[in-house]
C-alpha positions as CSV (number, residue, x, y, z in Angstrom):
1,X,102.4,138.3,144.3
2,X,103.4,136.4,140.8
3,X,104.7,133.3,140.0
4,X,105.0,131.5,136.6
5,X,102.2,128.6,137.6
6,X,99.5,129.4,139.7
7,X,97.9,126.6,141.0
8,X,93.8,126.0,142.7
9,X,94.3,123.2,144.4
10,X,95.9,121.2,146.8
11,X,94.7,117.6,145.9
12,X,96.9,115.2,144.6
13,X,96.5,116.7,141.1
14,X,98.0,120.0,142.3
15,X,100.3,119.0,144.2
16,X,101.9,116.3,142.0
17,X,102.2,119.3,139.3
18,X,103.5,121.5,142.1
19,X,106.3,118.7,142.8
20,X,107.2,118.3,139.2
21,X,107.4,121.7,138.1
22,X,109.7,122.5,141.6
23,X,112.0,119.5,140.7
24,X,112.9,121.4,137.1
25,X,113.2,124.7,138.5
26,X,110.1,126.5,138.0
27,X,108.2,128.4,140.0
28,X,105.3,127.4,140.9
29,X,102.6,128.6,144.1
30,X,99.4,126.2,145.5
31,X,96.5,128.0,146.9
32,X,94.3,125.6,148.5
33,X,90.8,126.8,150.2
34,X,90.7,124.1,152.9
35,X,92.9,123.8,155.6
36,X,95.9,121.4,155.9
37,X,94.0,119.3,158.0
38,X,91.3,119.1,156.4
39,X,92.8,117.9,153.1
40,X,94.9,115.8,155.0
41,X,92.1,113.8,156.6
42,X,89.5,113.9,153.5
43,X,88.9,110.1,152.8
44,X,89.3,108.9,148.9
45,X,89.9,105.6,147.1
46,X,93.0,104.2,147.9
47,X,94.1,101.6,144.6
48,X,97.2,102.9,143.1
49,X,98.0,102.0,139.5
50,X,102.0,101.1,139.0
51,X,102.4,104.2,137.1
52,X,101.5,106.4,139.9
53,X,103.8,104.2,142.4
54,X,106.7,104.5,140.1
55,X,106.3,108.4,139.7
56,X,106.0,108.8,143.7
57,X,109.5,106.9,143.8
58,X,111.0,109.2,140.7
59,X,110.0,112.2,143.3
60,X,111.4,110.4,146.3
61,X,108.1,110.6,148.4
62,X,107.3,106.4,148.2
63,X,109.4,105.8,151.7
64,X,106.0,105.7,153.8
65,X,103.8,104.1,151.2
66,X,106.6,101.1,150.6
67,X,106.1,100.3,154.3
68,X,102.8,100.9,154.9
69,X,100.9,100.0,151.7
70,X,99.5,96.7,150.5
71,X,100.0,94.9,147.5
72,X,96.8,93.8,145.5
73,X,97.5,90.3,143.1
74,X,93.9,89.5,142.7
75,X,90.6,90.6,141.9
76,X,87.0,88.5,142.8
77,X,84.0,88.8,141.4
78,X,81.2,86.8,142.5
79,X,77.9,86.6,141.2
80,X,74.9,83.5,141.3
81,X,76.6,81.7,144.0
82,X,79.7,81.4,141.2
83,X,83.4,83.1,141.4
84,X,86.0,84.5,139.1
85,X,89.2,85.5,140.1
86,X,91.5,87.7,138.3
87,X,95.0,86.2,138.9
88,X,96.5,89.9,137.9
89,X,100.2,89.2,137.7
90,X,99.5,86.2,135.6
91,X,97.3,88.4,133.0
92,X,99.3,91.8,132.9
93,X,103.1,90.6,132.5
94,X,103.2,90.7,136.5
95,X,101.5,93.9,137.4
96,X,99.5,94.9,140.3
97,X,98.1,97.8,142.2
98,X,99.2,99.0,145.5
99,X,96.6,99.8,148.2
100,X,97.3,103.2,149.7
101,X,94.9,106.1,151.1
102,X,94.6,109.0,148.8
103,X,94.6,110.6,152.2
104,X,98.1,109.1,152.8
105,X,99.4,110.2,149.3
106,X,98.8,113.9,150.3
107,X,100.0,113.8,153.4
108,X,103.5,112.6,151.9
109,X,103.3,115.2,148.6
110,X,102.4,118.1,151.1
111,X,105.4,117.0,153.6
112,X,107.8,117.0,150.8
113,X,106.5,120.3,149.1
114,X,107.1,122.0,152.4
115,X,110.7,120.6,152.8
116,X,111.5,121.7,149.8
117,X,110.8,125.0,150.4
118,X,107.5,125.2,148.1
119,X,104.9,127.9,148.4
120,X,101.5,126.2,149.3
121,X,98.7,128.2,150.9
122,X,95.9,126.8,152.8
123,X,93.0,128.3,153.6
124,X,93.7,131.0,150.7
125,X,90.1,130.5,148.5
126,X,90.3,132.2,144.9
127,X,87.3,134.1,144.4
128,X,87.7,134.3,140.7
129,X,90.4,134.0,137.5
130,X,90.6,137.0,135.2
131,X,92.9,137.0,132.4
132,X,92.6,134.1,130.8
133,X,93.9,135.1,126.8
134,X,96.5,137.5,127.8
135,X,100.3,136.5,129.3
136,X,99.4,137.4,132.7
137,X,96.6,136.0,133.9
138,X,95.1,136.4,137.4
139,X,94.0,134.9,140.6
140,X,92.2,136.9,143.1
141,X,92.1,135.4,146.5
142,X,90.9,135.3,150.2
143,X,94.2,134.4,152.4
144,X,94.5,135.5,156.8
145,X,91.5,137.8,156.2
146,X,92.9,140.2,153.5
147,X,92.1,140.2,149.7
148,X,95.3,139.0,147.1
149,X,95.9,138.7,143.6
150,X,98.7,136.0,142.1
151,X,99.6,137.2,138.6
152,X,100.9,134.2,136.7
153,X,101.8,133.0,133.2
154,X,99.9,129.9,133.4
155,X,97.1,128.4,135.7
156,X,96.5,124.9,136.8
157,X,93.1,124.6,137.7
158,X,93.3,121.5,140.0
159,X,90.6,122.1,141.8
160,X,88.0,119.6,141.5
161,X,84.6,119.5,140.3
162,X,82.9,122.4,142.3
163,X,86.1,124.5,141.9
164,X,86.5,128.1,140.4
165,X,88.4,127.1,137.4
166,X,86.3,125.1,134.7
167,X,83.6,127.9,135.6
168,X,85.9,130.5,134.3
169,X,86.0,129.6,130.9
170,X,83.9,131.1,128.7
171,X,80.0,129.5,128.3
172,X,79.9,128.2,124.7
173,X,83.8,127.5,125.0
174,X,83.2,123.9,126.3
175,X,81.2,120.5,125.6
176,X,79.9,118.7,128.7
177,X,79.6,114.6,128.6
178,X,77.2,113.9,131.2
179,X,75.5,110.5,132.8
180,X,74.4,110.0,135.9
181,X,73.1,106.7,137.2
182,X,70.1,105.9,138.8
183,X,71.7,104.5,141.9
184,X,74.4,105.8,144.5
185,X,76.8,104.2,147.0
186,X,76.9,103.6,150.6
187,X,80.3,103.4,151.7
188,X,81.7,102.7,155.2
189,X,85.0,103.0,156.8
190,X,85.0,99.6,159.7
191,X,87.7,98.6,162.1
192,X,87.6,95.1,160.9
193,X,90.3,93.1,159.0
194,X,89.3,93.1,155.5
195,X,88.9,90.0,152.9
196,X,91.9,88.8,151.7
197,X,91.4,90.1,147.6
198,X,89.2,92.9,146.3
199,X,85.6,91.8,146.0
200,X,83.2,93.2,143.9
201,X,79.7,91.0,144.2
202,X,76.7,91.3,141.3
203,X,73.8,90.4,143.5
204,X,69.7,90.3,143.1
205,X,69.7,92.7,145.4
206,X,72.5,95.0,144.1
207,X,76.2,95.9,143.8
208,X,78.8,95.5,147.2
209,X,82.4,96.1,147.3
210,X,84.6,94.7,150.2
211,X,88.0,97.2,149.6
212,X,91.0,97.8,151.9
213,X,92.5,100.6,153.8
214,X,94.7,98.6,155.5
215,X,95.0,95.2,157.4
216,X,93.1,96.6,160.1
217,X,90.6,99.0,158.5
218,X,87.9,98.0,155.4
219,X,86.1,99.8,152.9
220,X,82.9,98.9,152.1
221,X,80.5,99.7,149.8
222,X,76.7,99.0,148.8
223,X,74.4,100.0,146.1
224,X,71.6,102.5,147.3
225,X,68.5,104.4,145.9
226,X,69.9,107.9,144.9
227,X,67.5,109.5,147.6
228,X,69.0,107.6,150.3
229,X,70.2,109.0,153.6
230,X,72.3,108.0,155.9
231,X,69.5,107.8,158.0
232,X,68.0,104.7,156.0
233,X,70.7,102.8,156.8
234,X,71.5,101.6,160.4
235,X,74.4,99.9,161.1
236,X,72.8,96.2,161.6
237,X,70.9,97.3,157.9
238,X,74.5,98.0,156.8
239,X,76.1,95.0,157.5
240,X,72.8,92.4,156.3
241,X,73.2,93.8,153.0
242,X,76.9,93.6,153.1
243,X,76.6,89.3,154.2
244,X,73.3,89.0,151.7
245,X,75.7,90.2,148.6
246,X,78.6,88.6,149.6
247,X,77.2,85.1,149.5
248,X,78.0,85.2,153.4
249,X,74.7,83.9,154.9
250,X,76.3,82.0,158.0
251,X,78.1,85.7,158.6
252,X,81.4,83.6,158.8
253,X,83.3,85.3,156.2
254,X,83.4,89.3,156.1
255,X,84.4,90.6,159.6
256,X,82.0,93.1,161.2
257,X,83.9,96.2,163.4
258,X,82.9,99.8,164.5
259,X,81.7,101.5,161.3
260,X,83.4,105.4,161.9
261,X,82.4,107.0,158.6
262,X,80.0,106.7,156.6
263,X,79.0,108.5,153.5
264,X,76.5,108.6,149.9
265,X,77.8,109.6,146.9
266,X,76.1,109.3,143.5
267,X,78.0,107.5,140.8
268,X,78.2,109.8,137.7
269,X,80.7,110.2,134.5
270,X,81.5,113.5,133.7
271,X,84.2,115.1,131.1
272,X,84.2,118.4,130.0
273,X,86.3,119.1,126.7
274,X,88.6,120.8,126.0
275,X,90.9,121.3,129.1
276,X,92.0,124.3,128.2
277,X,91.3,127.8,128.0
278,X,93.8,130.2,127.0
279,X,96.6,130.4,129.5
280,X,94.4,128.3,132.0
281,X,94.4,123.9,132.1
282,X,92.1,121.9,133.5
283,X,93.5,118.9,135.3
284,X,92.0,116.2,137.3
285,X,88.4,116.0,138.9
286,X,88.0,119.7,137.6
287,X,87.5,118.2,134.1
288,X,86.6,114.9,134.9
289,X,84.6,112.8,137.0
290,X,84.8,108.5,136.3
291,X,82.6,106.1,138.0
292,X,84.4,104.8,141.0
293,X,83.8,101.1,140.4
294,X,87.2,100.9,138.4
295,X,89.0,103.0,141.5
296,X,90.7,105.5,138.9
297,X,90.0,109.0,139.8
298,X,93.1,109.5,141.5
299,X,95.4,107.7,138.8
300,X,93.7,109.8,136.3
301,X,95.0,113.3,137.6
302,X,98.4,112.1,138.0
303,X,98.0,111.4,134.4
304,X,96.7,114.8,133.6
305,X,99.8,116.1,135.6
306,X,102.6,114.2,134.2
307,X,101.5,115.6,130.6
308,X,101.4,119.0,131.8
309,X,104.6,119.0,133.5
310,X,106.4,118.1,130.4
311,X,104.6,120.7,128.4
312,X,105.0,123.3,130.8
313,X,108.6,122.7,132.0
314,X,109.0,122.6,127.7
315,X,107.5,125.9,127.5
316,X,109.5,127.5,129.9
317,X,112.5,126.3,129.1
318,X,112.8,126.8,125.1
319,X,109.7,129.3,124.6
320,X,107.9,126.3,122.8
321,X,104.1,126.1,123.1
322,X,103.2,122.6,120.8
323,X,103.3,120.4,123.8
324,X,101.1,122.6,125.5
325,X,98.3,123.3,122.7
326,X,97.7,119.5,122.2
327,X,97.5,118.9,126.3
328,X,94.0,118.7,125.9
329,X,94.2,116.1,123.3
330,X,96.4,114.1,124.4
331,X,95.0,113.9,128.1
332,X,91.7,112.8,126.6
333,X,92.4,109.7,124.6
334,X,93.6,108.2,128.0
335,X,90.6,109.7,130.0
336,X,87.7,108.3,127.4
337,X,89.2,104.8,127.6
338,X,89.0,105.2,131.5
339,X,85.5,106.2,131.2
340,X,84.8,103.3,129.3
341,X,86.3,100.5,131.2
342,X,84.8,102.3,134.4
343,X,81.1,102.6,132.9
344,X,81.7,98.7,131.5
345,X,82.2,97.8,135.2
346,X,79.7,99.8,136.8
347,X,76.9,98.4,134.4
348,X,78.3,94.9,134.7
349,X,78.0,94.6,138.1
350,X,75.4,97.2,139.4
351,X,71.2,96.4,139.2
352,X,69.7,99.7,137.9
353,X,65.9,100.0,139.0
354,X,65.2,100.0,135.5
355,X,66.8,96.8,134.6
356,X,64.2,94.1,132.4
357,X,64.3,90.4,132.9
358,X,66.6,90.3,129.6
359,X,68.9,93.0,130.5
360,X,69.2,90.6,133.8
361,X,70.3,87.7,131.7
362,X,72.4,89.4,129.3
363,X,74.3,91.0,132.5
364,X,74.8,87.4,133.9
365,X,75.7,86.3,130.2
366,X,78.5,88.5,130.2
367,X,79.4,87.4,133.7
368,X,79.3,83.9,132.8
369,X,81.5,84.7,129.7
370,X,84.2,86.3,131.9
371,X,84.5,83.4,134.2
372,X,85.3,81.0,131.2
373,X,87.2,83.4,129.0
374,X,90.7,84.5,129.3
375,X,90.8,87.0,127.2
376,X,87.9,88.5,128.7
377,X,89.4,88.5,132.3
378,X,92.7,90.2,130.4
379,X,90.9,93.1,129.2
380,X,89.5,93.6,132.7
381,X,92.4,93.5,134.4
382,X,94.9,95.2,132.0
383,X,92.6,98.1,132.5
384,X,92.6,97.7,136.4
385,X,96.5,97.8,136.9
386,X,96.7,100.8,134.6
387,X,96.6,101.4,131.0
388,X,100.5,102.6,129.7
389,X,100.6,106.0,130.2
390,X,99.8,108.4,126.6
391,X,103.1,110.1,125.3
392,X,102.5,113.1,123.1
C-alpha cells in the first residue's frame, strides 16, 4: 500500500486532516487501532470554540451539530457564597462556544470521510514507523489478522498521547514540558437536566464543574485525591460533594439523575517540542496534553490540523517545504498561550493539598479581583471562546 499522508489516528485530529487534505485532492489513508464503535462512543469534552464550528461548516459536516448542539453565552464562577458571571457575548465582540460531544464530532467527520470515498481503517494498529529522514517513510501495521506496510511521503501522527508516533522520534531529538498536579477529577455522565450556564465553583472543599452534554444529560466534575478510585466514591458521596461546592445546601438547585459513567483522570500539562521529526508531525494529544479546566484539548488539534493542511496541500502542490519546516513553530505559540490560560484556571479554582493559609487568600484575592474587574473577566473569557487562530 502507499499514499502521500499516512495518518495514526482516527480522532478528531486525524480525521479533520484526513477531510482537508481529501477536499484539495490529496491522498491521504487513516489507520485507526480501535474499532469504529469504539471511537464513536469514547466520551470527551464537548465546548467547541467558534473557530472549530466555522471550519466544520467550511467542510459541510455542521448539519447535525446546528440542530443538536447548544449555545453557551455565559460562564459562572462562584466561590465564598459570592458569583461572577462572564456575560461572553458582551466581552468578546459577541462570541460564544457551542456545546457539542467530541463523541458527536467524530461521528459526523467519520460519516462524511466514508461518503466521500476516503480510506479509513479501523482496527488496523501500527506496530512501528521506520523511515522517518528519507522520502518514503513507513508504517507497519496489524489489519484483519495479516501484517501491512503503508509507504508514504509524509505521516501525521494523530494519535494521542500513548500512541506510536511521538515514540518514534529519536531520544535526544525532543524536550518534554511536564507538570502534573497533585489532584485528579471525578467526572460523571447523569441523566439529569443540567444548570442553565457553565459553572465552575472554588470551594473549601475543592474544585466542581456542572457542564452540559445536552438538555437532558450533565457533566459533572469534582476534585479528587490522585489515588482515588472509583470505588471511594458512591453515588450518594458523588452527589454531596456536588450540592456542598455548589452552594446548594437545600439540594434545590443541581438536578440529581442516574449517573451511567463515571471516570478519574489526573489533570496534567504536557508538550513535547518540536512536532516534527523528519517527514513525520505531531499533531494533537500526541504532542500535547492541557489541563481540562479551560475545555481546549479538542480545539487545540483542530488547530494543529488546519496549519498542517495548508502546509501540506502547499507542499504537494508547488514542491515548497517553508510552510512545513516552521509547523512546529507556528503550532506552538498558540499551544503555550493555551497552556497558560488553562494552568491560570486550574490553579485559580482548584485547592491543592499543599495549599498554605496565604496561598488560600491570595487565591480568593484574585477571585475577588475578577468579580469587580472588567478587564479581568475579558481576559478570561477571550481565552474561553477561542484565541484567533495563528497564520504562518
Amino acid at each position: 500500500m502507499c499514499t502521500q499522508v499516512g495518518i495514526v489516528g482516527a480522532g478528531p485530529a486525524g480525521l479533520f486532516l484526513s477531510l482537508l487534505l481529501q477536499r484539495a485532492g490529496i491522498d491521504c489513508v487513516v489507520l485507526e487501532a480501535k474499532s469504529r464503535e469504539y471511537v464513536e462512543s469514547r466520551v470527551r469534552a464537548g465546548v467547541l470554540e467558534q473557530g472549530t464550528v466555522d471550519l466544520m461548516a467550511d467542510l459541510g459536516v455542521d448539519g447535525r451539530l446546528r440542530r443538536e448542539c447548544m449555545l453557551d453565552e455565559t460562564l459562572d464562577i462562584r466561590f465564598s457564597g459570592r458569583l461572577i458571571h462572564l456575560d461572553l457575548p458582551a466581552l468578546t465582540n459577541g462570541k460564544l462556544v457551542h456545546i457539542y460531544g467530541q463523541q458527536e464530532v467524530v461521528k459526523d467527520l467519520i460519516a462524511a470521510r466514508l461518503a466521500a470515498g476516503g480510506t479509513l481503517h479501523f482496527e488496523a494498529e501500527v506496530i512501528s514507523i521506520d523511515g522517518l529522514t528519507g522520502d518514503k517513510p513507513t508504517i507497519h501495521f496489524e489489519h484483519d489478522g495479516k501484517d501491512e506496510t503503508l509507504a508514504c511521503d509524509v505521516i501525521a501522527g494523530c494519535d494521542g498521547f500513548h500512541g506510536v508516533c511521538r515514540p518514534a522520534i529519536p531520544e535526544g531529538v525532543l524536550t518534554v514540558y511536564d507538570r502534573e498536579f497533585p489532584f485528579s477529577w471525578l467526572g460523571i455522565l447523569s441523566e439529569s437536566a443540567p444548570l442553565a450556564e457553565m459553572t465552575y465553583a472554588n470551594h473549601d472543599r475543592g474544585f466542581a464543574l456542572c457542564s452540559r452534554r445536552s438538555p437532558k444529560v450533565a457533566r459533572l466534575y469534582v476534585q479528587c485525591p490522585p489515588g482515588d478510585e472509583l470505588d471511594d466514591w458512591p453515588d450518594a458521596r458523588i452527589w454531596d460533594e456536588l450540592h456542598v461546592r455548589l452552594g446548594d445546601p437545600g439540594r434545590t438547585e443541581l438536578q440529581e439523575g442516574r449517573i451511567f459513567q463515571k471516570n478519574i483522570a489526573p489533570v496534567r500539562s504536557f508538550v513535547s517540542a518540536p512536532m516534527q521529526y523528519g517527514r513525520l508531525f505531531l499533531a494533537g494529544d500526541a504532542s500535547h496534553i492541557v489541563p481540562p479546566t479551560g475545555a481546549k484539548g479538542l480545539t487545540l488539534a483542530v488547530a494543529d490540523v488546519r496549519v498542517l493542511s495548508r502546509a501540506l496541500i502547499e507542499f504537494f502542490r508547488a514542491g515548497a517545504s517553508a510552510r512545513l519546516e516552521r509547523y512546529s513553530d507556528t503550532c506552538l505559540r498558540r499551544i503555550w498561550k493555551v497552556v497558560r490560560y488553562s494552568t491560570y484556571m486550574t490553579t485559580l479554582l482548584h485547592r491543592p493539598p499543599e495549599q498554605t493559609a496565604f496561598d488560600r487568600q491570595i487565591q480568593l484575592a484574585e477571585l475577588d479581583y475578577i468579580l469587580n474587574s472588567r478587564a479581568a473577566q475579558t481576559t478570561i473569557a477571550e481565552n474561553y471562546v477561542g484565541l484567533p487562530f495563528e497564520e504562518d
